[in-house]
C-alpha positions in Angstrom: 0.0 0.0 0.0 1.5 3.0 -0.5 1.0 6.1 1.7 1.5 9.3 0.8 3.4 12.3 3.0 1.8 15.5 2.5 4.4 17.8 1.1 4.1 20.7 -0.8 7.5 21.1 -2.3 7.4 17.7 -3.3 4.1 18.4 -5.1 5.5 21.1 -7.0 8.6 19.8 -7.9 7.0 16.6 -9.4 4.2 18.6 -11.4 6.9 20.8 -12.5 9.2 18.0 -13.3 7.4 14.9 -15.2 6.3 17.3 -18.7 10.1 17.5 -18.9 10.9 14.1 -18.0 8.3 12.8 -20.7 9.5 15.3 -23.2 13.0 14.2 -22.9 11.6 10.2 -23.4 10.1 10.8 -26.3 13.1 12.5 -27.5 15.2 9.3 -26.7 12.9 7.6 -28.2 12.4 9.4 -31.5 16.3 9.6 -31.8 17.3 6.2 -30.9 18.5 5.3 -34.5 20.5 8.5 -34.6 22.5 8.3 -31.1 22.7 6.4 -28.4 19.1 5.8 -26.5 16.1 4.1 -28.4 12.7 2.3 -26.7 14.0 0.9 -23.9 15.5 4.2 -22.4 12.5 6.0 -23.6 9.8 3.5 -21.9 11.8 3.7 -18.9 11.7 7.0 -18.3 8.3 7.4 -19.4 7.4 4.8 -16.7 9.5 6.3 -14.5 7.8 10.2 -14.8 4.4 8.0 -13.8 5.8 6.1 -11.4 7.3 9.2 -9.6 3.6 10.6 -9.7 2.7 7.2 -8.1 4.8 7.3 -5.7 5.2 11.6 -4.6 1.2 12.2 -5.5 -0.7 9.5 -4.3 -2.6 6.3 -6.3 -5.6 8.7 -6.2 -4.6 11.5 -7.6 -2.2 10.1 -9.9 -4.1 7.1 -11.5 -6.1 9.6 -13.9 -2.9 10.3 -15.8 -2.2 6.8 -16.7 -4.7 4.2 -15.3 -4.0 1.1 -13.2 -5.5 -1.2 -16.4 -3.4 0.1 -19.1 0.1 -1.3 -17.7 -0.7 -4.5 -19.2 -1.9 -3.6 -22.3 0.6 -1.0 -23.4 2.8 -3.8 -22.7 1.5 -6.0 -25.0 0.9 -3.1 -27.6 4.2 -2.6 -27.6 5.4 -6.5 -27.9 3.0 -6.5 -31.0 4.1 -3.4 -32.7 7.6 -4.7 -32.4 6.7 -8.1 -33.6 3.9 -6.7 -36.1 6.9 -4.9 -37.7 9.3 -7.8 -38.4 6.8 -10.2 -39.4 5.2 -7.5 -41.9 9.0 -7.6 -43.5 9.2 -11.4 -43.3 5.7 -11.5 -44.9 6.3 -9.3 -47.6 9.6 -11.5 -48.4 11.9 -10.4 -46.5 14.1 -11.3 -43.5 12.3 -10.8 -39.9 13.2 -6.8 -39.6 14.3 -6.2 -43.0 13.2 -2.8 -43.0 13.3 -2.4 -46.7 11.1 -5.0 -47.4 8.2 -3.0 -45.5 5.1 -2.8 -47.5 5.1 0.9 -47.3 5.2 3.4 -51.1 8.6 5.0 -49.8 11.9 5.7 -50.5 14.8 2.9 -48.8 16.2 5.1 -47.0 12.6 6.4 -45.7 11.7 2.6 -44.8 14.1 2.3 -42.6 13.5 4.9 -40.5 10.1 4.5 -40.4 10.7 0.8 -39.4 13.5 1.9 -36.8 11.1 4.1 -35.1 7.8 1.5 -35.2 10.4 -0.9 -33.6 11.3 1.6 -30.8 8.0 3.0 -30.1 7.0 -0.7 -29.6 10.0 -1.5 -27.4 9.3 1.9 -25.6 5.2 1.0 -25.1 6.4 -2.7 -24.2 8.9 -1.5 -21.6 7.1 1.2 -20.1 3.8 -1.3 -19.6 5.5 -3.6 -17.9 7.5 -1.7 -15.5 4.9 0.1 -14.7 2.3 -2.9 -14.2 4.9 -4.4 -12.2 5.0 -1.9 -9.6 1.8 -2.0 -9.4 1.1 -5.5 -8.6 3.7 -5.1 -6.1 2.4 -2.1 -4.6 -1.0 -3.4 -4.6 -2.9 -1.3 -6.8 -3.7 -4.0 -8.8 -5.6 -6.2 -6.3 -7.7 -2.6 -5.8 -8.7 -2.3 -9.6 
């Protein structure tokens, strides 16, 4: 169960705090063919920005931002986006993540990038679902849902 400390600095400092966290993710995650960072940095710290609301803010007044029932299926969103991606390519002839192989009316150079980032958005939703359904099973906010 988590309990919450009433404390108005820490209030403030989170509110102020998690746009910028969040911002920051997706720009790991946007960037993660270009430098280092990708999906699994981004959905960290995406599940990190709504676990620290979890944990500073209370289950109450932080579960309108990102629901105790949509841990789980982010999580698989994400494991399907990723998988939805290479089997597309392997469907269409390719190898599993052969980027160019996509079915998409683009350039090469275009379908890799677009496959890159469908592959890191799904690693970021998949990553981010499951850490954050994990802590709450383990903080019991599931058992309350």
């Amino acid at each position: 169960m988590i309990t919450r400390k009433d404390s108005v600095i820490l209030d403030v400092v989170t509110r102020i705090m998690v746009p910028f966290i969040q911002i920051f993710a997706f720009y790991v995650i946007f960037h993660g063919h270009y430098s280092p960072g990708g999906g699994f940095q981004g959905g960290a710290l995406l599940a990190g920005s709504v676990l620290l609301q979890r944990i500073v803010l209370g289950r109450d007044r932080s579960l309108p931002g990102f629901p105790v029932k949509w841990g789980v299926p982010f999580g698989v969103i994400g494991v399907l986006l990723f998988f939805g991606t290479g089997l597309l390519a392997q469907v269409m002839g390719g190898n599993f993540l052969q980027y160019d192989a996509l079915p998409f009316p683009m350039d090469e150079v275009w379908l890799r990038n677009t496959g890159i980032l469908l592959v890191e958005i799904g690693v970021a939703f998949a990553v981010m679902g499951t850490l954050i359904a994990i802590f709450d099973e383990l903080s019991g906010a599931g058992e309350e849902a």
